[in-house]
VOMI-778280 format. One record per residue (C-alpha): y, z, x. Coordinates in steps of 0.25 Angstrom, whole numbers, padded with zeros to 4 digits, always signed. Layout:
REM VOMI-778280
YZX ...
This chain:
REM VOMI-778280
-0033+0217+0239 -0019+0214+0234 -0010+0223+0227 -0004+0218+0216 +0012+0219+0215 +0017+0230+0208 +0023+0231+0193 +0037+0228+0193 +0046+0237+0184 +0052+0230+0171 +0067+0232+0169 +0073+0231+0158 +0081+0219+0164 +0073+0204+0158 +0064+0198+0165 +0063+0183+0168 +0050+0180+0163 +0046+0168+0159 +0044+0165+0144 +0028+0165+0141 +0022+0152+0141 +0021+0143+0130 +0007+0138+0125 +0006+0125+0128 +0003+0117+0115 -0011+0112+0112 -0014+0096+0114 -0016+0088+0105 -0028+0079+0102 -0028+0065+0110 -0029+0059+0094 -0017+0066+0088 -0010+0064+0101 -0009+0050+0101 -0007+0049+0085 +0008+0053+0082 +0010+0060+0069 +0012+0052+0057 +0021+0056+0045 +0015+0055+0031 +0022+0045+0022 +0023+0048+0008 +0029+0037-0001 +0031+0040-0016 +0024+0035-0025 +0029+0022-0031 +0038+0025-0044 +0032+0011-0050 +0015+0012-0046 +0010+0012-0061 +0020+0009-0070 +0019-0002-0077 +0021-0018-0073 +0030-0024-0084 +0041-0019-0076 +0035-0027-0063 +0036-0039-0072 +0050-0036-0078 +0056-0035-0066 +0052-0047-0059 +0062-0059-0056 +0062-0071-0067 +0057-0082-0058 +0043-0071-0055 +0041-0067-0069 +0032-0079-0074 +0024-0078-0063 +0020-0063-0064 +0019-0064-0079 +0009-0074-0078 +0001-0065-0069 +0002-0054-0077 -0002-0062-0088 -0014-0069-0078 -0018-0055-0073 -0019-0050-0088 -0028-0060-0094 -0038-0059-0081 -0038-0043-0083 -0034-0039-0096 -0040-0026-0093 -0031-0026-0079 -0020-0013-0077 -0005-0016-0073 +0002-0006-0064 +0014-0007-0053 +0009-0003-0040 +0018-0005-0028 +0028-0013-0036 +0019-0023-0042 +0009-0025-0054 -0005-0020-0050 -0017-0025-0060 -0031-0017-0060 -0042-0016-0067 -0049-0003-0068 -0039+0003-0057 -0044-0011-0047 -0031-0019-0043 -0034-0032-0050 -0019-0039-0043 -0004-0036-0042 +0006-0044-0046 +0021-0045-0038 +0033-0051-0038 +0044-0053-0026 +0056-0062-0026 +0050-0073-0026 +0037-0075-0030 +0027-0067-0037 +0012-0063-0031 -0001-0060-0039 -0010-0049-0028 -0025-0050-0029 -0033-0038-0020 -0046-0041-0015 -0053-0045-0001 -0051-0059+0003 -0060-0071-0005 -0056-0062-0017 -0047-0074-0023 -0050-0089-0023 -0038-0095-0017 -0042-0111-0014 -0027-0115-0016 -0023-0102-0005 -0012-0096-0016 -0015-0084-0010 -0006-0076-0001 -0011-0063+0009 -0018-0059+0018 -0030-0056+0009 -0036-0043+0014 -0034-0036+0001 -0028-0048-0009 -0020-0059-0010 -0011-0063-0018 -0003-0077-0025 +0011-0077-0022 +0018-0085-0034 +0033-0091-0034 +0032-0099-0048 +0024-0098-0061 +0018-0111-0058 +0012-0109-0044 +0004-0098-0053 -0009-0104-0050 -0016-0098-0064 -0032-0101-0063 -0033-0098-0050 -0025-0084-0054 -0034-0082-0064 -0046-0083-0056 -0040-0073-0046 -0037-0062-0057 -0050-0064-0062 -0055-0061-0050 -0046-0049-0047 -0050-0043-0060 -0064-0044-0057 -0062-0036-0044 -0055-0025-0050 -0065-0025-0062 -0076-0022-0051 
């Protein structure tokens, strides 16, 4: 049998000991290991979503104007019944909380937006522009591109929609 090695006396005098040994941190899960964390944005709310649209209107250049107007005043006798409110900087129209279309202008011409699935809208002349996953919409540059039955027919339809 083996004798263990006697005790050696401590001084008062500091040892060089090695610090204890850290714990080595615990792995992650393959799945959070591949994902790198991802921060939270937190946009403000829009200081126009609800307000009302005649400033939308007022505002627009004097060459859009006509051809806005008359939407407004298209939307209006398809859906009398229709709401008006600025969401993401543009008139929204809904029924019963439904969006019914949008109306916005940019420098240059001026866009009626219709949701739906694609098929929703007749379009034999191919007036409208998009992809069509969610709407399409008519991109206007005069008041007398405005092609008004056919309009019609489409807010009628979009009315219907929402009124489901």
């Amino acid at each position: 049998m083996k004798k263990k090695a006697p005790a050696t006396k401590r001084t008062g005098k500091a040892s060089a000991k090695k610090p204890p040994a850290k714990k080595p941190a615990p792995k992650k899960s393959s799945a959070a290991a591949k994902k790198p964390a991802r921060a939270t944005k937190m946009y403000a709310k829009r200081a126009d979503l609800g307000v009302p649209v005649d400033g939308f209107f007022a505002r627009q250049p004097p060459a859009l104007r006509p051809i806005l107007d008359e939407l407004r005043a298209m939307i209006g006798d398809a859906a009398p019944e229709a709401t008006s409110q600025i969401k993401w900087g543009m008139p929204f129209y809904s029924i019963g909380g439904v969006s019914m279309c949008a109306l916005a202008g940019f420098k240059a011409h001026g866009n009626l937006t219709r949701p739906g699935p694609p098929g929703t809208y007749a379009d034999p002349d191919g007036r409208l522009d998009g992809d069509g996953k969610t709407g399409k919409h008519l991109k206007l540059r005069a008041l007398d591109e405005l092609p008004r039955a056919t309009v019609r027919d489409w807010l009628r339809v979009a009315a219907d929609r929402a009124r489901k």
